[in-house]
C-alpha positions as CSV (number, residue, x, y, z in Angstrom):
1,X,-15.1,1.5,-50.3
2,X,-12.2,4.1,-50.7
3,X,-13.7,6.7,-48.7
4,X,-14.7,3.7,-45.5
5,X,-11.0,2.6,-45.7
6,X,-9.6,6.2,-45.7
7,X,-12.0,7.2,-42.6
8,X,-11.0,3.6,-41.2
9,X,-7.1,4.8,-42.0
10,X,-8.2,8.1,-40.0
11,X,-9.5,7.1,-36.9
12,X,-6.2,4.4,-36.8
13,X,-3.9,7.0,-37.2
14,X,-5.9,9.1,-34.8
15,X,-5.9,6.5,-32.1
16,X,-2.3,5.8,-32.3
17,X,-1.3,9.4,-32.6
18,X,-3.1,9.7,-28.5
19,X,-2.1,6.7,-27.4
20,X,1.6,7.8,-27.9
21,X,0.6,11.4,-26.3
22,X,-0.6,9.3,-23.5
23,X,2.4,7.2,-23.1
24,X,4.9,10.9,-23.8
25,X,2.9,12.6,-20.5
26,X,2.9,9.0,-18.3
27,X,6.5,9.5,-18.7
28,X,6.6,13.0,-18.1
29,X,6.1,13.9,-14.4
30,X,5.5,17.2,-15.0
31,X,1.8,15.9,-16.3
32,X,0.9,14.4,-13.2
33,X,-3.1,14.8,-13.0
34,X,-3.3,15.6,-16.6
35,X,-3.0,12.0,-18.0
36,X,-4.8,8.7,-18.5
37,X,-3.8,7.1,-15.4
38,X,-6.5,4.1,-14.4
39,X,-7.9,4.0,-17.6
40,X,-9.9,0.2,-18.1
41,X,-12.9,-2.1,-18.4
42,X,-14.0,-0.3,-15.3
43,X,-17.5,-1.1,-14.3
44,X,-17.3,0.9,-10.7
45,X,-17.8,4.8,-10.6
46,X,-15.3,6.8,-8.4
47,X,-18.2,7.2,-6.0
48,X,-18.7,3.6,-5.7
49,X,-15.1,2.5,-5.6
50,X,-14.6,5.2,-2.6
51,X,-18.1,3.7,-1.0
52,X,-16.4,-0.1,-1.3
53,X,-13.0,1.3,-0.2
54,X,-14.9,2.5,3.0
55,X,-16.8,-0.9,3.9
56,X,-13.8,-2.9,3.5
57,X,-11.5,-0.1,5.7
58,X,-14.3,-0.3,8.6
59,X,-13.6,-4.1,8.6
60,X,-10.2,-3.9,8.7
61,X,-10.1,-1.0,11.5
62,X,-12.4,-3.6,13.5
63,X,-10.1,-6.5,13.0
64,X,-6.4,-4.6,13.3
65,X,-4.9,-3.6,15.9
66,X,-5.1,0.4,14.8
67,X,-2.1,2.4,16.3
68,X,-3.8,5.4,18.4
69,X,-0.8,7.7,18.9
70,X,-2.1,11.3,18.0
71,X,1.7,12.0,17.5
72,X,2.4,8.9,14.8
73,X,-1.2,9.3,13.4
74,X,-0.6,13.0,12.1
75,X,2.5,12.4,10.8
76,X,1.6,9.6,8.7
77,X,-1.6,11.1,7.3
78,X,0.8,14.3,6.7
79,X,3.4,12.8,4.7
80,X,0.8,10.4,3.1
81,X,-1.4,13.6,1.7
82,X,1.7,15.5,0.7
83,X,2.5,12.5,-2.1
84,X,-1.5,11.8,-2.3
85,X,-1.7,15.8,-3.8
86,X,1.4,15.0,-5.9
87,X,-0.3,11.9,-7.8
88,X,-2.7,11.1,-10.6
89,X,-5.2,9.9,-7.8
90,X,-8.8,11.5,-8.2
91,X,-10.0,10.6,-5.0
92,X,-9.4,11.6,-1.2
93,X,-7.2,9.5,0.8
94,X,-7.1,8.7,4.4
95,X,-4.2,7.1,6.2
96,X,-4.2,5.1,9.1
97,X,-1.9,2.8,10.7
98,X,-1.7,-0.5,12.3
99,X,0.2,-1.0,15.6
100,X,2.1,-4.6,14.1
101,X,5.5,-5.5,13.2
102,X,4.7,-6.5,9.7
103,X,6.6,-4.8,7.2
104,X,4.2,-3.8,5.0
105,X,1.4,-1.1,4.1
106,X,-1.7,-2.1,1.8
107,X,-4.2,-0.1,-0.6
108,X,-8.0,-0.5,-0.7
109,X,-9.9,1.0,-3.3
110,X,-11.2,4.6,-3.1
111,X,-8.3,6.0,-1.4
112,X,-7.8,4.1,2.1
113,X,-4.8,3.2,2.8
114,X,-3.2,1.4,6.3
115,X,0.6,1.8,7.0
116,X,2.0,-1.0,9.9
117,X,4.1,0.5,12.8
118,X,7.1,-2.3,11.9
119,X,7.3,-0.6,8.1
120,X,8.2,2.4,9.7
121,X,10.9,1.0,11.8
122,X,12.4,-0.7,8.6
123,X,12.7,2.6,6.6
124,X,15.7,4.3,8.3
125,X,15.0,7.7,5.9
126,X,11.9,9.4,5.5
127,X,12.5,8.7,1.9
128,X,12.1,5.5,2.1
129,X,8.7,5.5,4.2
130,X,7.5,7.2,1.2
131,X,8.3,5.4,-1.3
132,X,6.0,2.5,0.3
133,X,3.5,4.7,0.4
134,X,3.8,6.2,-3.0
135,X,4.0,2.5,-4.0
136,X,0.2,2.2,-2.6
137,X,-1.0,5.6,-3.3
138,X,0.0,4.3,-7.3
139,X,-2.5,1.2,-7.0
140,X,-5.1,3.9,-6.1
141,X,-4.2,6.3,-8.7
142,X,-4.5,3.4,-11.3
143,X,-8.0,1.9,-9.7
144,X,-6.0,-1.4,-10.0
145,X,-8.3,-2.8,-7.4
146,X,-11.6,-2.0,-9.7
147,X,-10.0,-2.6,-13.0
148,X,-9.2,-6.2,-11.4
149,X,-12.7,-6.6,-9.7
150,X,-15.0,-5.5,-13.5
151,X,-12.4,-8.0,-15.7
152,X,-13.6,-10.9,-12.6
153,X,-17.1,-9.9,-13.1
154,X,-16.7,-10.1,-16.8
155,X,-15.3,-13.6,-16.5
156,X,-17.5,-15.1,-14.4
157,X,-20.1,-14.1,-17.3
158,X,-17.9,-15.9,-19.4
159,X,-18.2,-18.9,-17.3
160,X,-14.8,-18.6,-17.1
161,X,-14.5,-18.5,-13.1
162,X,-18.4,-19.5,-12.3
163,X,-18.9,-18.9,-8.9
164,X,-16.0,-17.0,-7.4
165,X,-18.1,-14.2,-6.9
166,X,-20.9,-15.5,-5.0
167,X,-22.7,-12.8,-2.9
168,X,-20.9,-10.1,-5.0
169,X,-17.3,-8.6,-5.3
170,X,-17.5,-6.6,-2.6
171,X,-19.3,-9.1,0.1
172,X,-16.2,-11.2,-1.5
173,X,-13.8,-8.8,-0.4
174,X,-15.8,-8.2,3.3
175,X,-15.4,-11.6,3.8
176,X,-11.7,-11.9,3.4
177,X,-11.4,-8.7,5.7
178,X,-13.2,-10.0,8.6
179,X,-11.5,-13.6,8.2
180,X,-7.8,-12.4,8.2
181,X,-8.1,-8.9,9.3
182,X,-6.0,-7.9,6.1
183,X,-7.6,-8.9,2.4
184,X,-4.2,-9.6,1.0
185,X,-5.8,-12.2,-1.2
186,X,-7.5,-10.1,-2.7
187,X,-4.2,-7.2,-2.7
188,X,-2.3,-9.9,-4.8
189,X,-1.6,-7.6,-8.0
190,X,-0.5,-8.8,-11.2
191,X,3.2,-8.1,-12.2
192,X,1.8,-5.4,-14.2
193,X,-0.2,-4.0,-11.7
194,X,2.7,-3.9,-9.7
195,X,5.4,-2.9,-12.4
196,X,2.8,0.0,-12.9
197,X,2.7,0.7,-9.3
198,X,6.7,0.9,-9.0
199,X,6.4,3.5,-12.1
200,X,3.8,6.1,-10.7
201,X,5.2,5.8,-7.1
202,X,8.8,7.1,-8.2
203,X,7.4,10.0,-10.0
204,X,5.3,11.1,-6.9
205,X,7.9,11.0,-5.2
206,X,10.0,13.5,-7.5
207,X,6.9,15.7,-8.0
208,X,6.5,15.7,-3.7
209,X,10.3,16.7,-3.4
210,X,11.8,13.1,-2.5
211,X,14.7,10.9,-3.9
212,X,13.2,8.8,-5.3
213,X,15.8,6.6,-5.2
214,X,14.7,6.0,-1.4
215,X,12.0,3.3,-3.3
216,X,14.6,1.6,-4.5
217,X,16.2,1.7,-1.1
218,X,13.2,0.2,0.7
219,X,13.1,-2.3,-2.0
220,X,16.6,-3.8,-1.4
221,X,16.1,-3.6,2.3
222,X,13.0,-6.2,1.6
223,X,15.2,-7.9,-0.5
224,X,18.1,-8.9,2.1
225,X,15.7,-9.5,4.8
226,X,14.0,-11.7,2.2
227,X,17.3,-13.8,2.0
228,X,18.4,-13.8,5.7
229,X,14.5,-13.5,7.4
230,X,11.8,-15.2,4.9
231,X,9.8,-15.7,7.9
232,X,9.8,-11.5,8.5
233,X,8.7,-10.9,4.9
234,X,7.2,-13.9,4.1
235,X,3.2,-11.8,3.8
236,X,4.5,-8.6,2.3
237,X,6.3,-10.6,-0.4
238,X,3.1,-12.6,-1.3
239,X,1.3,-9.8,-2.6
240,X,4.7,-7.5,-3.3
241,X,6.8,-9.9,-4.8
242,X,10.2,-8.8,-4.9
243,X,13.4,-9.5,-7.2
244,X,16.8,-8.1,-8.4
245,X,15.3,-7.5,-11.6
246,X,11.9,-5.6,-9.8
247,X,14.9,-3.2,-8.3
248,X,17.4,-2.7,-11.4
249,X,14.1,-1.7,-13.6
250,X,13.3,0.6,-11.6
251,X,16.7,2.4,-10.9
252,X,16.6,2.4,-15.0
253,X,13.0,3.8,-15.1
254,X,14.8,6.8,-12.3
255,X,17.3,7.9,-14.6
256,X,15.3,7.5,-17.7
257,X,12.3,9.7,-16.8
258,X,13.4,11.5,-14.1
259,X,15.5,15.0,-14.7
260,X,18.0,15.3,-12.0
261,X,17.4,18.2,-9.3
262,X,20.0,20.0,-7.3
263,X,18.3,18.7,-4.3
264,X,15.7,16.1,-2.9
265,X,14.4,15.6,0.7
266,X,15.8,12.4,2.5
267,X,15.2,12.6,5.8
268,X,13.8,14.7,8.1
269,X,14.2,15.4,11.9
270,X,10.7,15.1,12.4
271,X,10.6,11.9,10.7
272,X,13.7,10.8,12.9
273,X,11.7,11.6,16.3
274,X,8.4,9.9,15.4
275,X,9.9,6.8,14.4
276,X,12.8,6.7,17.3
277,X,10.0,7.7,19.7
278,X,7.9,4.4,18.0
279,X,10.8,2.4,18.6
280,X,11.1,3.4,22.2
281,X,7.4,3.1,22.6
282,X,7.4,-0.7,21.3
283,X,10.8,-1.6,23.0
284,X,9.2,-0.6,26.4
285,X,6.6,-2.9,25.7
286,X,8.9,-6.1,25.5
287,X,10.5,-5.0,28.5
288,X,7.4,-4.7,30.3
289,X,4.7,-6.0,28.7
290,X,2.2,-5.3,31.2
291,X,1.2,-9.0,32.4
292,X,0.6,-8.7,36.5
293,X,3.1,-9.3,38.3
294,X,3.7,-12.8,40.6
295,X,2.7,-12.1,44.2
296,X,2.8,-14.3,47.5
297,X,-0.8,-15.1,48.8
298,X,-0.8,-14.3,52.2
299,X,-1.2,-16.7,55.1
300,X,0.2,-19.9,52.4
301,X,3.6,-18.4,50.9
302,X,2.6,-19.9,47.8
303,X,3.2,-17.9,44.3
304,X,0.1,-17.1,42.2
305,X,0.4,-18.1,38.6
306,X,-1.4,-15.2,36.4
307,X,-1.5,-17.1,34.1
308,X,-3.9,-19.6,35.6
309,X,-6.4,-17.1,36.2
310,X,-7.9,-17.1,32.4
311,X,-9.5,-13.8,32.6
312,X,-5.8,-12.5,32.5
313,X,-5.0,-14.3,29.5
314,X,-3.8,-12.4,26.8
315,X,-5.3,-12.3,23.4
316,X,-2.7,-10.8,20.4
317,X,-3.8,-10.0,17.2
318,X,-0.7,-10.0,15.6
């Protein structure tokens, strides 16, 4: 028995000895990429998260409203990539955006991620912007969505939650795309999933170059509106929660793991143009929103009513 409890002793020691070299490196920055990030009960290869990443994108780019400004586009995928190569992600991203005033942005898994035009307009600094997308490039980096989707499977074997997969995970998923255009049922993260995602996000940040105190910044910016426009945050909220004690952990997490640099990028000029330029763009829209105009029928003097005609109707997504 001596020798099974000593090789038992061994293997305990041995196990707790990595799993404190794990936790050391996930708070070191400087081992981004090198670290047990996303480790689970994962049932779904990288290949087959990326494939079911890619069905559910293609139903949300059929049921959104994507932004098609070359201009915005570029800019977004640019900045998005920049943290993307700065993160524990082992997948390729793609970024698109979604021409709403919602102020959000949303993961999928396998690296697709949509940004809406009104986030932008919220984050006054460049800094900000990324930290909401840092924020979702973290829920890809730790296969959040995958980890979630094998412990379901595993309970439904259980008996546990019989039926909520019916016609698999992913039809599940599909489904919810095509009914709301956004699966943010299925986007509601755990507060671990989310603590975890306020963790990586900051460090991505630091390793692209950013404050990252510009996460915190978007945070409290959610926050206030929270308190004095529920209505205007009401869907980000219900799958980001947000609190005062979401926002002072993190600020401790900043100046516990993060060394101080002499310098960090804020804003940029180029991020100042693309998102006055949005604003602009939307702003001419509410002035004229491109309904045809009223105009005297000739011969009666009476006004036509567009709006009576319905193939003039107008049909808003958003």
């Amino acid at each position: 028995m001596r020798p099974l409890s000593a090789a038992i002793l061994s293997i305990a020691l041995a196990a707790g000895a990595y799993a404190a070299d794990q936790k050391n490196k996930k708070d070191d920055p400087n081992q981004i990429g090198d670290r047990d990030v996303g480790k689970c009960l994962n049932f779904y290869s990288l290949d087959r998260e990326i494939a079911w990443g890619k069905q559910l994108a293609d139903e949300v780019a059929r049921e959104s409203k994507i932004d098609d400004d070359p201009i915005l586009s570029e800019y977004v995928n640019r900045v998005g990539q920049n943290l993307a190569r700065n993160s524990d992600a082992k997948v390729p991203f793609t970024f698109r955006v979604i021409d709403g005033e919602e102020l959000n942005a949303f993961a999928l898994p396998g690296g697709y991620v949509f940004v809406y035009t009104g986030l932008i307009k919220l984050a006054s600094e460049e800094d900000e912007f990324a930290g909401a997308l840092a924020h979702e490039i973290a829920h890809v980096a730790a296969r959040h969505m995958t980890c979630r989707a094998s412990e379901q499977q595993v309970a439904k074997v259980a008996g546990v939650i019989p039926g909520i997969l019916l016609g698999g995970l992913g039809g599940l998923a599909a489904r919810q795309a095509v009914g709301a255009a956004i699966p943010m049922t299925f986007l509601s993260f755990s507060r671990h999933d989310e603590a975890e995602a306020d963790y990586l996000g900051v460090q991505y940040m630091y390793a692209a170059g950013y404050d990252p105190t510009g996460a915190v910044s978007i945070f409290e910016k959610l926050e206030a509106l929270q308190k004095t426009q529920p209505g205007a945050v009401a869907r980000v909220l219900a799958t980001h929660p947000m609190s005062s004690e979401r926002i002072n952990k993190t600020e401790e997490e900043i100046q516990r793991i993060l060394p101080a640099k002499p310098e960090y990028v804020v804003t940029t000029s180029e991020y100042r143009d693309v998102r006055e330029r949005l604003i602009a763009r939307d702003a001419g829209r509410k002035s004229d929103p491109g309904r045809p105009v009223l105009r005297v029928s000739p011969g009666d003097g009476k006004v036509d009513d567009p709006d009576d005609r319905p193939s003039l109707k107008r049909h808003d997504l958003f």
